[in-house]
N, C-alpha and C positions, 0 to 999 in steps of 0.2 A: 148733655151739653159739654163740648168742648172746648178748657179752659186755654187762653192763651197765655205762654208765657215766651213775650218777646225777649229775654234777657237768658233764657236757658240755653239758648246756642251758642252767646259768645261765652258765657261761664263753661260749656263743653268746651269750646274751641280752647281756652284761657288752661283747662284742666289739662288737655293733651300739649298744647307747646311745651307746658312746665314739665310734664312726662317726657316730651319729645330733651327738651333740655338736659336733663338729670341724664337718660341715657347718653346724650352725645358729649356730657362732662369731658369722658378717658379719653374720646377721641380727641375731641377743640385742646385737652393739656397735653396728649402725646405729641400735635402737629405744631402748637406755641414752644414747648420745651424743644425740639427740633429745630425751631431758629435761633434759639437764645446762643448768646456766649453762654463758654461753661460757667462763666461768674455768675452765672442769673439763676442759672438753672434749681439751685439751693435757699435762695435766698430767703428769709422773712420777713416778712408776711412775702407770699409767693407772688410773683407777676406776671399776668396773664399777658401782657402786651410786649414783646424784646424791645429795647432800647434800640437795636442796633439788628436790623434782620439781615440773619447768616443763612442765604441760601445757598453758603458755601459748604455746610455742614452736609447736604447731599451728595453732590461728588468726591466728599471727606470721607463719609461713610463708607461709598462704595469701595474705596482706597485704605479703608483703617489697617491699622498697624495693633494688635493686638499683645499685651504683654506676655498671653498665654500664649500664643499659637501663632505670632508673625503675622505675617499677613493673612488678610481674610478674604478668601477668595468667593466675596460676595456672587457677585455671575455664574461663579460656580454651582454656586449652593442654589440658586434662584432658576438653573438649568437642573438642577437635578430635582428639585419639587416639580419642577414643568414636567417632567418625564416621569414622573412617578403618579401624576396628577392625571396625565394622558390615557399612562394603561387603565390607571384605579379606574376614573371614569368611563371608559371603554367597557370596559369589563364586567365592572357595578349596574351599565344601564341593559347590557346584552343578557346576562346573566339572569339578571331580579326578572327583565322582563318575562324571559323564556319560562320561568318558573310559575309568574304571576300569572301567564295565563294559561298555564295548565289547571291551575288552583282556581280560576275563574270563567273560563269557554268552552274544558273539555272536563263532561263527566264521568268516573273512573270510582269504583270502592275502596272506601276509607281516604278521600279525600279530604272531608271536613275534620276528621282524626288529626291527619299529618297536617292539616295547616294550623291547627292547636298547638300540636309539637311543636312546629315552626316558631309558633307568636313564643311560646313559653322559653325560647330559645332566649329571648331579648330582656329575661329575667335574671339570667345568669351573668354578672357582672364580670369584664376581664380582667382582673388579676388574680381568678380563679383560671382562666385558662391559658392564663400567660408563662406560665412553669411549663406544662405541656405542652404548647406550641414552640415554645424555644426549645426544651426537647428533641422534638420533631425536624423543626427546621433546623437543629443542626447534627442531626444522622441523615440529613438531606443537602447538607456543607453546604447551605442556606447563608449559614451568618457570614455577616461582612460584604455581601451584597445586597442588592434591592430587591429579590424576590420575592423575601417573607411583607414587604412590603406594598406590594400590588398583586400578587398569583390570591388572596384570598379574595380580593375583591371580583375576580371571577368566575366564584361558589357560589355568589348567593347572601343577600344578608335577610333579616324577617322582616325590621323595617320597609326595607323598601318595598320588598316584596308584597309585603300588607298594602302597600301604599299604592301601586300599581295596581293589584288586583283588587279594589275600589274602584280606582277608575275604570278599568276593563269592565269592571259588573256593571257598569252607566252607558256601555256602548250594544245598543238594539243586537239580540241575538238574531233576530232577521237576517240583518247583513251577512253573517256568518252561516246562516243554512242558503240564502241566497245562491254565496260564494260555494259552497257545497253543490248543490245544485248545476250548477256552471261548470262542475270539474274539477276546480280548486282543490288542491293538497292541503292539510291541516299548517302545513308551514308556512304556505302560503297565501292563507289566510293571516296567517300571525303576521307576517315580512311586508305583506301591501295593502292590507287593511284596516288593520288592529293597529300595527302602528303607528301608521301618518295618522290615524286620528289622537292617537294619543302624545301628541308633541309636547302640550302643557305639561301632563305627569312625568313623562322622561327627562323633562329638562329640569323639574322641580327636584328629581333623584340627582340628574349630576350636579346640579348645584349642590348639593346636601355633600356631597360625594366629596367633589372639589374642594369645597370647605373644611372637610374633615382631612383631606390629605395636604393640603396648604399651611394648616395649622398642628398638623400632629409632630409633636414633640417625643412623646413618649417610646411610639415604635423604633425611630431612627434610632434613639436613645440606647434602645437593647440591640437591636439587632446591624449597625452600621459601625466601623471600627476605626476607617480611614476618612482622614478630615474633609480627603477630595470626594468623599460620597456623602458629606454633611446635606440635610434641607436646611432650608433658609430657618426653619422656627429652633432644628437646634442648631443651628451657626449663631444665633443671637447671644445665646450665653458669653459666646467667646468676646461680647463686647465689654463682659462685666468685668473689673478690673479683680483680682484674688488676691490683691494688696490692700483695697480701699483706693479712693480715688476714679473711682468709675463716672468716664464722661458721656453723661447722660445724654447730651445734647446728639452725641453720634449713636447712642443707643437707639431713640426716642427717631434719629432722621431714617434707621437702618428700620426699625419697625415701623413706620410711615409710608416708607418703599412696600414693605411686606404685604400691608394693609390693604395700599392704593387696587393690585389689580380684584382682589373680593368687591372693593366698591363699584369700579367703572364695568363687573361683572353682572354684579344685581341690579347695577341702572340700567344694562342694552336690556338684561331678560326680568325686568320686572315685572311688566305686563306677562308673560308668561308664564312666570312662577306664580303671581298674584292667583290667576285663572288656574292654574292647578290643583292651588291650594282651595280654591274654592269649590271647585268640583270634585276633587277625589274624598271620598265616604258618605255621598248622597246618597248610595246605594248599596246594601248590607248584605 
């Protein structure tokens, strides 16, 4: 006999808003502190609502005047992630695929071997192999441009590569001897087959992709020297005063900007990613 309990949906529902809330805390106070005057932005007890909304503080932003560095050539910065974001992803989805489905459509010895190695790969944490690669890339006069920053995304990473070759293992090998059958080249099986079905998974990688290059701090950090090749995640430092006195309010508007296109990114391809994420690892 099955018990009804009319009161367990909205207590679910009741439990994920309050989830839903707690997450979107950093966002709703970085987008509030972004309109405040800077007298607000400190205050106690803090104010979630400005007195006085300055949605002058966005075109402020883009125009800050920085104690350290002069001017901040926001567009700049915000052009040079776009460009860096461009190749990574490019690169990250051609690459992982090409590999993924060799590890998944063509059988070959010691393939289940090397995709072991591969996975074990994503155990070794980067600041083991962060000495090394700056090494490398600069006996290859690498540093102070953008290359060490997108040429790796065109090797391969295991993530993704695991991630792809899931879904590729979900797509009927039929079609693939089909296309054999027919005359089809192994590439081109891969190039008009294998691909267009797998649109969810590739977009679910450059998404991941994107993100990671949109927000990486760290790389630019080591390997970029000149302020005109800054990305926007490290041009944000330059908002923080090195006196004290740092105005949050053009911090808070500059990382708001930053934010904005991840979000109006994951709502056109939500429905995509969603679907990606669901289907890839039904099948082992």
């Amino acid at each position: 006999m099955q018990v009804k309990t009319p009161w367990l949906r909205p207590l679910v529902h009741l439990v994920l808003i309050a989830g839903s809330l707690v997450c979107l805390f950093p966002l709703l106070w970085m987008i509030s502190t972004s309109l405040k005057p800077i007298t607000e932005t400190m205050t106690l007890p803090p104010r979630w609502i400005p007195s006085v909304w300055q949605w002058v503080n966005y075109p402020r932003a883009v125009m800050y005047q920085s104690d350290k560095l002069g001017y901040i050539p926001f567009l700049v910065y915000a052009q040079n992630t776009l460009y860096l974001a461009v190749l990574g992803v490019t690169g990250c989805v051609l690459s992982n695929a090409v590999v993924a489905y060799g590890f998944s459509r063509i059988r070959w010895r010691g393939r289940e071997t090397l995709f072991a190695i591969t996975l074990a790969t994503m155990m070794i944490p980067f600041p083991v192999t962060m000495v090394p690669m700056y090494v490398l890339y600069r006996h290859l006069h690498w540093i102070g441009t953008f290359k060490p920053l997108w040429v790796g995304a065109w090797c391969g990473g295991a993530f993704n590569i695991f991630l792809l070759r899931q879904f590729f293992m979900t797509i009927p090998q039929e079609l693939s001897e089909a296309a054999r059958v027919d005359g089809c080249s192994e590439w081109r099986i891969f190039w008009r087959i294998i691909l267009p079905l797998a649109k969810p998974a590739l977009a679910v990688v450059a998404l991941f992709h994107f993100m990671y290059v949109w927000n990486d701090f760290l790389g630019p950090l080591i390997y970029l020297q000149d302020q005109r090749q800054f990305t926007l995640a490290l041009g944000l430092q330059a908002y923080q005063s090195q006196h004290g006195g740092t105005e949050w309010n053009m911090l808070m508007a500059a990382a708001t900007i930053m934010v904005l296109p991840i979000i109006v990114l994951f709502f056109f391809a939500q429905k995509t990613f969603i679907q990606g994420i669901s289907v890839t690892g039904l099948k082992g």
